[in-house]
C-alpha positions as CSV (number, residue, x, y, z in Angstrom):
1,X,0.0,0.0,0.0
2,X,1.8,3.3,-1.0
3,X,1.5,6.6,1.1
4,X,-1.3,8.1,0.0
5,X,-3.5,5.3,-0.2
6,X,-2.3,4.3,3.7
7,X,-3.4,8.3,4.3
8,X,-7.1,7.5,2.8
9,X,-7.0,4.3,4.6
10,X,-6.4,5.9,7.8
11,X,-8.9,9.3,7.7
12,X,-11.6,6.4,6.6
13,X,-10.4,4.6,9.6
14,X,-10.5,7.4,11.6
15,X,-13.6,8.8,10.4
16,X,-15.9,5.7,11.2
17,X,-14.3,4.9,14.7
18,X,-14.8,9.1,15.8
19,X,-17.4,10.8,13.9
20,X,-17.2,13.4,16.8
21,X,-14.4,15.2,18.2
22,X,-15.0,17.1,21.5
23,X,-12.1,19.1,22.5
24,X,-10.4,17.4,25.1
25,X,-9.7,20.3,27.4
26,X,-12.7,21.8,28.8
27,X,-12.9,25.6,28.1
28,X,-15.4,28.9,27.4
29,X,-14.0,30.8,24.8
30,X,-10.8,30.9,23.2
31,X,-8.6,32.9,26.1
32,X,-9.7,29.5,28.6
33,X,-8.5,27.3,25.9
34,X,-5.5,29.1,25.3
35,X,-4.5,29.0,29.0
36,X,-5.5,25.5,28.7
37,X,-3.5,24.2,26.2
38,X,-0.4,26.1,27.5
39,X,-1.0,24.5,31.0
40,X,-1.3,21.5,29.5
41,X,2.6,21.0,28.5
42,X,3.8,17.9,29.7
43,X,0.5,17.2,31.2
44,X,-2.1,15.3,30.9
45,X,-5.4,16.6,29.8
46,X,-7.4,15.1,32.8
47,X,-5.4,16.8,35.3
48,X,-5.4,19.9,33.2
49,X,-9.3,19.7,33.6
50,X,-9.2,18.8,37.2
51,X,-7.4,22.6,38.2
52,X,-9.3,24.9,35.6
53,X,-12.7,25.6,37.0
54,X,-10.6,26.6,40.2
55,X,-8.4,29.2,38.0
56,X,-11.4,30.1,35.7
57,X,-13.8,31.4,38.1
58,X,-10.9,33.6,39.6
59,X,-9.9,34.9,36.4
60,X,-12.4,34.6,33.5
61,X,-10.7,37.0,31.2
62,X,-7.7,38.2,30.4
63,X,-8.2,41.4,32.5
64,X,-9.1,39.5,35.9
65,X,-6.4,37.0,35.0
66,X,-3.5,39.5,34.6
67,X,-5.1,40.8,38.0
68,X,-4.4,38.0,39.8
69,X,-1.3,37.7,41.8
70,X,1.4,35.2,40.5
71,X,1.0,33.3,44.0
72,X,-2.7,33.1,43.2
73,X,-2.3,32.0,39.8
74,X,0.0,29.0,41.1
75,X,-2.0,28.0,44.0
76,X,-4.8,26.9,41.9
77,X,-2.3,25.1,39.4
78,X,0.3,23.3,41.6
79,X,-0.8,20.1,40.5
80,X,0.7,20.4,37.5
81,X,4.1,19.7,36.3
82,X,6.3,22.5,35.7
83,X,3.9,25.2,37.5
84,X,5.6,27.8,38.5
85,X,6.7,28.9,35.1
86,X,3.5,28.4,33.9
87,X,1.8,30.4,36.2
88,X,4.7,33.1,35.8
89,X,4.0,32.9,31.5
90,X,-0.5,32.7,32.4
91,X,0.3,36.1,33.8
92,X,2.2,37.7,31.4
93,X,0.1,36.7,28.7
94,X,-3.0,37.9,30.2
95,X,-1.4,41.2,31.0
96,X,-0.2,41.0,27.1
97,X,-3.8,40.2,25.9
98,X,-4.9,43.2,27.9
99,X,-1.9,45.3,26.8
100,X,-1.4,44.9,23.2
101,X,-4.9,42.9,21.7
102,X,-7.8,44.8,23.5
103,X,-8.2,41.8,25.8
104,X,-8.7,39.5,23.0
105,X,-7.0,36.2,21.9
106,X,-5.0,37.2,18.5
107,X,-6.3,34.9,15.5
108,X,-2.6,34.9,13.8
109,X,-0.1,32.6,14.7
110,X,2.7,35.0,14.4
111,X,1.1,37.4,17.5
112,X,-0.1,33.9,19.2
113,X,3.6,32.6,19.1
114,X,4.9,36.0,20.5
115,X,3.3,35.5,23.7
116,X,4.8,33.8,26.5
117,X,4.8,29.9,26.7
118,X,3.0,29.7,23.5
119,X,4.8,27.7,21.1
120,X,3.8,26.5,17.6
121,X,1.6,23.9,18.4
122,X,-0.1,25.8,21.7
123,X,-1.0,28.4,18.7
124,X,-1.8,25.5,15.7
125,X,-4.8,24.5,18.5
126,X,-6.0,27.9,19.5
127,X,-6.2,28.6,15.3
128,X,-7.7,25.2,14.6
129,X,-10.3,25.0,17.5
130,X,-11.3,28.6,18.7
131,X,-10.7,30.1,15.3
132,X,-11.6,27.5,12.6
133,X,-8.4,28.2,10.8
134,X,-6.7,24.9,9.1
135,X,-3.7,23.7,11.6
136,X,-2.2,20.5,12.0
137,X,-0.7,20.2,15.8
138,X,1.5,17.6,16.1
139,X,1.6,16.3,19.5
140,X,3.3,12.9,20.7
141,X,0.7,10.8,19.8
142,X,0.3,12.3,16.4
143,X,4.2,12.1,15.7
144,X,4.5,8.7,17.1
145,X,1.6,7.0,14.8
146,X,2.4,9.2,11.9
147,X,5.9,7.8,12.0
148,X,4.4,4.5,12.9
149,X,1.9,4.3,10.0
150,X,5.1,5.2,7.5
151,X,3.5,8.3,7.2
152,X,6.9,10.8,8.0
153,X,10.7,10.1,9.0
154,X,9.9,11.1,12.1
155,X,12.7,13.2,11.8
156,X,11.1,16.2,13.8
157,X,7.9,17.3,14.7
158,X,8.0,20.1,12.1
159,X,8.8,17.7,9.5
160,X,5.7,15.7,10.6
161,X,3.7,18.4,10.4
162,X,4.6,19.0,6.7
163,X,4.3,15.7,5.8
164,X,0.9,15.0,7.4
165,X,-0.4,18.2,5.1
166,X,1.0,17.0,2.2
167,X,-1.1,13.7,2.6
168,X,-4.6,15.0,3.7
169,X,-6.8,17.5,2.6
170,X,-7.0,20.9,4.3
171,X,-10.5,20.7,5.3
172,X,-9.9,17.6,7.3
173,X,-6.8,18.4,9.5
174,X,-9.0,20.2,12.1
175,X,-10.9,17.2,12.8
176,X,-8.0,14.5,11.9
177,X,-5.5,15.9,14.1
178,X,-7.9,15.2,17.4
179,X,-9.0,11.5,15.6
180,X,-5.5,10.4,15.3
181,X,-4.5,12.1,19.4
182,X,-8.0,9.8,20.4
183,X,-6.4,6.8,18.3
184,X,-3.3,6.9,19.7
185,X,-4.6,7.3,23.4
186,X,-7.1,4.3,23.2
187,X,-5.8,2.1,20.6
188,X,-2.2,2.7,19.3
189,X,-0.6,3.7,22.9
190,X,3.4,3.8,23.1
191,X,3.8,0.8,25.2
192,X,0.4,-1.2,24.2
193,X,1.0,-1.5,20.7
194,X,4.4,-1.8,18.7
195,X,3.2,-1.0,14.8
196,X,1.8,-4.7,15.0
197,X,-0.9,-4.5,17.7
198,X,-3.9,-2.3,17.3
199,X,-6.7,-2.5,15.0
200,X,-5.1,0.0,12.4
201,X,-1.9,-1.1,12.4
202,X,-3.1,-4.7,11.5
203,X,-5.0,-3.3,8.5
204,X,-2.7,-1.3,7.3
205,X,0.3,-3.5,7.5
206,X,-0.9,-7.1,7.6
207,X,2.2,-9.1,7.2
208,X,4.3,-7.1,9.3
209,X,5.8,-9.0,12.4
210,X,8.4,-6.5,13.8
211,X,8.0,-3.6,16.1
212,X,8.9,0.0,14.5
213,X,10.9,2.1,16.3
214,X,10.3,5.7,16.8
215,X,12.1,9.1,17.3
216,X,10.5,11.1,20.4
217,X,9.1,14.7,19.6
């Protein structure tokens, strides 16, 4: 099966298994969800979801966010791995939002990258989810089975992102990108199944017997 057909394979796949794709991190509006995704670094999305409604209801908006105390912002986020900087960058980019956008969440990735703790994927979810706008985030799921599937080298995340628009159409990376993170959660997990395991990895590579490696984002 060459690339492209594994690609329709897999969205067909993917499509019939998740027909709906609720975000994953619970949120209001795009400013929650963009505090969200940033808390969620090296987190999981449960416990992401445990600590919001706590730091939501104390700051709503950028404005009552930005003026919250740093102390504040970490007591309601300790949980969470690496919290401190976090709460130090939730700050900052409230006081940013308030500053520099009118108290809005910027809809370019170029002024969503420019804030603090925002990388490219933290902005590729905020454009794809709040905004609509075509993104493909590549998180460690996504570069694991895209790697996995023989869909990229693996080589980097960016390259995987590349890859994975080359091979789909535009109008479905919004939705794929969330059906592969599900797939990869509940099916192709890093230690459950080794490219020889789960449902899709038997259908789209039948015969194969060995276990396929993988580069870590």
């Amino acid at each position: 099966m060459r690339k492209q057909e594994r690609a329709k394979a897999i969205q067909a796949h993917l499509e019939a298994r998740y027909p709906q794709t609720p975000i994953p991190l619970d949120h209001s509006d795009p400013f929650t969800l963009l505090v969200a995704v940033l808390l969620s670094a090296q987190c999981t999305d449960r416990k992401v979801n445990e600590v919001t409604p706590s730091l939501f209801a104390a700051g709503p908006t950028p404005a009552a966010m930005a003026a919250l105390e740093e102390a504040e912002i970490l007591r309601h986020i300790r949980q969470l791995g690496l919290a401190n900087t976090k709460a130090r960058n939730v700050r900052k980019l409230a006081r940013i939002l308030v500053d520099t956008h009118q108290g809005q969440v910027p809809q370019t990735f170029e002024d969503l990258e420019a804030l603090p703790g925002v990388g490219h994927k933290t902005a590729s979810v905020v454009m794809a989810q709040a905004f609509g706008v075509p993104a493909f985030p590549v998180d460690t799921h996504i570069h694991r089975l895209a790697q996995r599937w023989g869909l990229s080298s693996g080589l980097s995340v960016e390259q995987t992102e590349r890859d994975l628009k080359r091979l789909f159409p535009i109008e479905a990376w919004n939705k794929l990108h969330l059906q592969i993170i599900f797939y990869g959660r509940e099916h192709c997990t890093a230690r459950g199944c080794d490219g020889t395991v789960c449902p899709l990895c038997r259908e789209l590579y039948p015969k194969r017997n060995k276990p396929v490696p993988w580069r870590k984002a």
